[in-house]
Every structure is written in structure tokens, then in C-alpha cells.
C-alpha positions as CSV (number, residue, x, y, z in Angstrom):
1,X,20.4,79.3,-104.7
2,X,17.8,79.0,-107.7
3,X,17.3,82.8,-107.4
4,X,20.3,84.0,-106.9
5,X,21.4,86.5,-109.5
6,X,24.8,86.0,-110.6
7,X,25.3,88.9,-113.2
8,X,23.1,91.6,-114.9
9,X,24.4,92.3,-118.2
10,X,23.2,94.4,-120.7
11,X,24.5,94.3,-124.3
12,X,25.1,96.8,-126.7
13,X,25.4,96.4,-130.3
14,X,27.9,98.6,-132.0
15,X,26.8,102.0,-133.9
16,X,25.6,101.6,-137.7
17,X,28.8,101.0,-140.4
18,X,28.6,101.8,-144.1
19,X,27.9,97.8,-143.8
20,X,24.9,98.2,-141.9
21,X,22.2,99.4,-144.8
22,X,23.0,96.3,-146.9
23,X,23.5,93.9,-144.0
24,X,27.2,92.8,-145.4
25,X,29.2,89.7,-144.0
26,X,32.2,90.9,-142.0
27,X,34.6,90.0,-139.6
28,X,37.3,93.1,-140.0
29,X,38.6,94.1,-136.5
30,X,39.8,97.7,-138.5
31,X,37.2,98.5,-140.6
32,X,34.6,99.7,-141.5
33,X,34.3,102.5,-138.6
34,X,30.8,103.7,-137.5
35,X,29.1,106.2,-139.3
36,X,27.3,109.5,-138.3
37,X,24.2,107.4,-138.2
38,X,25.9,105.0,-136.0
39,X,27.4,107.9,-134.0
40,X,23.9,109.2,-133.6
41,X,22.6,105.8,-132.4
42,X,25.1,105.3,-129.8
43,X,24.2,109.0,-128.4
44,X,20.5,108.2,-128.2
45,X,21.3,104.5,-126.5
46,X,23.6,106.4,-124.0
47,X,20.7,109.3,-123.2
48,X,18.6,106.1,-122.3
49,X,20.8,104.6,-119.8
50,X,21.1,107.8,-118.2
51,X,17.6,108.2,-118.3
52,X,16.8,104.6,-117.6
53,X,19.7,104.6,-114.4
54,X,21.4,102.0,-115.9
55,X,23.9,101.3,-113.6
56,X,27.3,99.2,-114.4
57,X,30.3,97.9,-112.6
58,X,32.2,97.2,-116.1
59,X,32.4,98.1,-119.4
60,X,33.6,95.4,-121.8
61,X,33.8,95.1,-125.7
62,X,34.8,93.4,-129.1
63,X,38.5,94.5,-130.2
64,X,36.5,95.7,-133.6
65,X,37.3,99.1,-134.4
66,X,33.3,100.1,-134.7
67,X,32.8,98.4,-130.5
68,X,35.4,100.2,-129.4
69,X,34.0,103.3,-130.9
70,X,30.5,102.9,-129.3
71,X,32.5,101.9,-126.1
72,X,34.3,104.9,-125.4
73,X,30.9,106.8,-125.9
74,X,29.4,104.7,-123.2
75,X,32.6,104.6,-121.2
76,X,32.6,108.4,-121.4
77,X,28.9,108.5,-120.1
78,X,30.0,106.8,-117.1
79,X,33.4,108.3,-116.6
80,X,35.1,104.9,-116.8
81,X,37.3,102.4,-118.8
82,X,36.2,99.8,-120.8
83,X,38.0,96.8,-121.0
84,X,38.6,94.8,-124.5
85,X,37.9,91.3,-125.0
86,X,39.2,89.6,-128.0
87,X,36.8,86.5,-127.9
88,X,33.7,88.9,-128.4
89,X,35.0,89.5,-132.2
90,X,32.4,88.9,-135.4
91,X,32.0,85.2,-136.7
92,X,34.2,84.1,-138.7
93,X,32.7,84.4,-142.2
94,X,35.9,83.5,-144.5
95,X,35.2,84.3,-148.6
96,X,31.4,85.4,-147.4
97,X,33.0,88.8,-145.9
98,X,32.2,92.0,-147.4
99,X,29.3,90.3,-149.4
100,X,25.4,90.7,-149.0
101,X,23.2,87.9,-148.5
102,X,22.0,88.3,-151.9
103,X,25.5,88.2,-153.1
104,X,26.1,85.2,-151.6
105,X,23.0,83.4,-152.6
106,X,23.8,84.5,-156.2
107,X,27.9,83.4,-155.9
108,X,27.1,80.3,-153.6
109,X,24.3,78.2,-154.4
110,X,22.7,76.8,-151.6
111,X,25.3,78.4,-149.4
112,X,22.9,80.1,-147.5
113,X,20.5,77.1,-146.8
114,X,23.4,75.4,-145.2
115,X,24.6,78.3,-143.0
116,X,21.4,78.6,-141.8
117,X,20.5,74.9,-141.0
118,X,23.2,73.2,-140.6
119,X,25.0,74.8,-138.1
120,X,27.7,72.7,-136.9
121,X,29.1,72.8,-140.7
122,X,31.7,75.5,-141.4
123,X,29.9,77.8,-144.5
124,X,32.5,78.5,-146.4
125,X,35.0,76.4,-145.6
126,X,37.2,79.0,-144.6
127,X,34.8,80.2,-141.6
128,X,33.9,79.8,-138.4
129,X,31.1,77.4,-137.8
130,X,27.8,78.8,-136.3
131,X,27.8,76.4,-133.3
132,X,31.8,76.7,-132.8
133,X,31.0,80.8,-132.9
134,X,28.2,80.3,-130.4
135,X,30.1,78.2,-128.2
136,X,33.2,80.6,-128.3
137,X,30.9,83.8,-127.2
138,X,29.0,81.6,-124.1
139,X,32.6,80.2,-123.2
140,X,33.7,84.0,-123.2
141,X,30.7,85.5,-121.5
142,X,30.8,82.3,-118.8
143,X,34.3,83.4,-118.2
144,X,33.1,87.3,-117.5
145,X,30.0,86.6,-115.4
146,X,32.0,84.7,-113.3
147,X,34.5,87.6,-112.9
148,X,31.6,89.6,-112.0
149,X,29.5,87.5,-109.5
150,X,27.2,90.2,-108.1
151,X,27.9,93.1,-110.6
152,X,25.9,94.6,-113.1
153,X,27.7,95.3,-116.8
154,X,28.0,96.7,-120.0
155,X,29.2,94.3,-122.8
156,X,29.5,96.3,-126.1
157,X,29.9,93.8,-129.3
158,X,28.2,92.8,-132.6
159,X,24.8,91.9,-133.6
160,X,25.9,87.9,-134.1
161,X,27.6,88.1,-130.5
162,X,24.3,89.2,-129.0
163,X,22.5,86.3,-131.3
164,X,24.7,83.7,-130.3
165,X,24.6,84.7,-126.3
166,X,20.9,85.1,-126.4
167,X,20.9,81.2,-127.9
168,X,23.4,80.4,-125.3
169,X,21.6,81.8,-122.8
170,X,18.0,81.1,-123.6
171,X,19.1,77.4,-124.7
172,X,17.6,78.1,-128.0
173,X,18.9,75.6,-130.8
174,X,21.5,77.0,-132.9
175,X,20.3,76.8,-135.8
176,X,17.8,79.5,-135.1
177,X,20.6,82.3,-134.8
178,X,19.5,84.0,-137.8
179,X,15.9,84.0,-136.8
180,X,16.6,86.4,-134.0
181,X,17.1,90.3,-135.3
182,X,19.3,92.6,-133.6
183,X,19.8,95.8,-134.4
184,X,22.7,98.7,-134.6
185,X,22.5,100.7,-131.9
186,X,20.2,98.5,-130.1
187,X,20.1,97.5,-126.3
188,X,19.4,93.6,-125.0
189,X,19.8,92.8,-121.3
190,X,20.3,89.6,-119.7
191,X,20.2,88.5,-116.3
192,X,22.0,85.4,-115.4
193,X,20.8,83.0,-112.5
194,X,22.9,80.1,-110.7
195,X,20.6,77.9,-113.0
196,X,19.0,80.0,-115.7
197,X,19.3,82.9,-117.7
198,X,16.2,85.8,-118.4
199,X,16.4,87.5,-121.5
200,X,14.7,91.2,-119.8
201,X,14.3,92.8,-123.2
202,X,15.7,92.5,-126.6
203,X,16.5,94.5,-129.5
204,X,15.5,97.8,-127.8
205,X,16.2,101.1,-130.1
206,X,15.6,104.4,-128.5
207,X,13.6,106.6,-130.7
């Protein structure tokens, strides 16, 4: 039916890196780990599901070293397993990784301009388009709320994952991915309908 609820999910966006600060480009599975700051987020986002009664049926998350991190933490808040899932990595970024924005707008001229606008053109070369990135993570999380028809879960992942399933979800054109800011250590929940999606809140960061 219209109404009918298929999946609750709520995301969570890995603890802060030594990336985080400067905003780098990455798409390591091994590094960089989180940091105290990160590890500090992920206890506050885990007090407010337990004060919140988040409840979960799954825990899921990228195969980077800082989701699995944050997952364990959440997985040991609920005295569960998490489960990995390998399509839920970072974009793609090719040359661009480890760089700042800034960086890259100073080494690629008008780089930047095309990553952002053109989204169905690989920028560099050697990385994963935008709209091939957001088609990979709503293939991935199609695949999962179909698993989980009825369930409510706990995806744990990257600030560009969350992006690109918000766009997926919400229909929003792709080229507005890097219009929408998420946060480390932030909390976005979705609820997915037999015919729509519902973004319930976004971006939320416990004080």
C-alpha cells in the first residue's frame, strides 16, 4: 500500500578522522582511524539513541576502518553484530584523495566546477563519477531494505553515502550532493515507503 512502511533506517556518519578538520578527499578503507574527537562523537550519538529508544533490527556499515570503528560502539550499545557491506565505501575520488578542496582548486583548475555540476563526468579521471557513486549506494541500500521489509536499522557509513542516499531517496538531482552538509558524528534517519521515501531529520549532532 501507499503507506506502508517498508524500512526505517537511520544513518550514522562515522566518528571525526584527522581528515575531518580540513574536509580532505578520501577513499582509504585503512586509514585514517577516528580520533578522540571522533571517539567522543560516537559516545554522545550512542547516549541519544539510548535516550531517544532507538530501536534496531540490524546494524550495517562501510568496510572503512573509521565505520567499523563507530560500529562496534553502536553494536556494543545494543549488544549485537554489525554486518559489513562493501558497496557503502567512500566515492571514488582517484588523484583528488588526501587533498583539501582548496588544494584541489589550486592543483586542478576548474576541477571543482565540474565535480560539482557535472555529475555524470568522472572528476579526475581516475574516480568514481558522482551519479555512478549515487547510483551504487541507492542500488546497495535498495538491496538492504528489501532484506529488511518491516525492520528498523542502523546503517553506519560516510558523510558522501548519507548525501548520495538522501538524493536517492528524496529524488533530489545529483548534482546537488555537495549542497547537502552532513556531519561526523551526526544522525540522519529515513523512512522508506512502497512508493516514497521521508527524510525524518538530517544531520542531527547531539550536543
Amino acid at each position: 500500500m501507499y503507506f506502508s512502511r517498508k524500512c526505517k533506517i537511520t544513518f550514522i556518519c562515522n566518528g571525526a578522522t584527522i581528515y575531518s578538520e580540513d574536509d580532505r578527499f578520501t577513499d582509504s578503507e585503512s586509514y585514517p582511524p577516528i580520533n578522540d574527537a571522533g571517539q567522543e562523537e560516537i559516545d554522545k550519538i550512542c547516549e541519544f539513541l539510548k535516550e531517544r529508544g532507538v530501536k534496531n533490527d540490524k546494524i550495517y556499515t562501510s568496510p572503512a576502518l573509521r565505520a567499523t570503528q563507530s560500529a562496534a560502539m553502536i553494536a556494543k550499545l545494543f549488544k549485537q553484530d554489525y554486518e559489513i557491506i562493501k558497496e557503502l565505501h567512500p566515492r571514488k575520488c582517484g588523484s583528488f584523495n588526501g587533498l583539501t578542496f582548496e588544494q584541489v582548486d589550486e592543483k586542478y583548475p576548474d576541477a571543482l566546477d565540474n565535480l560539482i555540476n557535472i555529475p555524470g563526468k568522472a572528476v579526475p579521471e581516475d574516480a568514481e563519477s558522482v551519479s555512478d557513486f549515487i547510483n551504487r549506494v541507492s542500488a546497495s541500500i535498495n538491496k538492504i531494505i528489501d532484506e529488511n521489509i518491516g525492520n528498523r536499522i542502523i546503517i553506519v557509513t560516510h558523510k558522501d553515502v548519507i548525501k548520495a542516499a538522501i538524493c536517492a531517496a528524496l529524488n533530489i538531482p545529483h548534482s546537488s550532493l555537495h549542497r547537502i552538509y552532513i556531519k561526523s558524528g551526526s544522525a540522519t534517519q529515513i523512512s522508506y515507503y512502497e512508493k516514497w521515501s521521508s527524510l525524518v531529520y538530517c544531520d542531527y549532532k547531539p550536543l
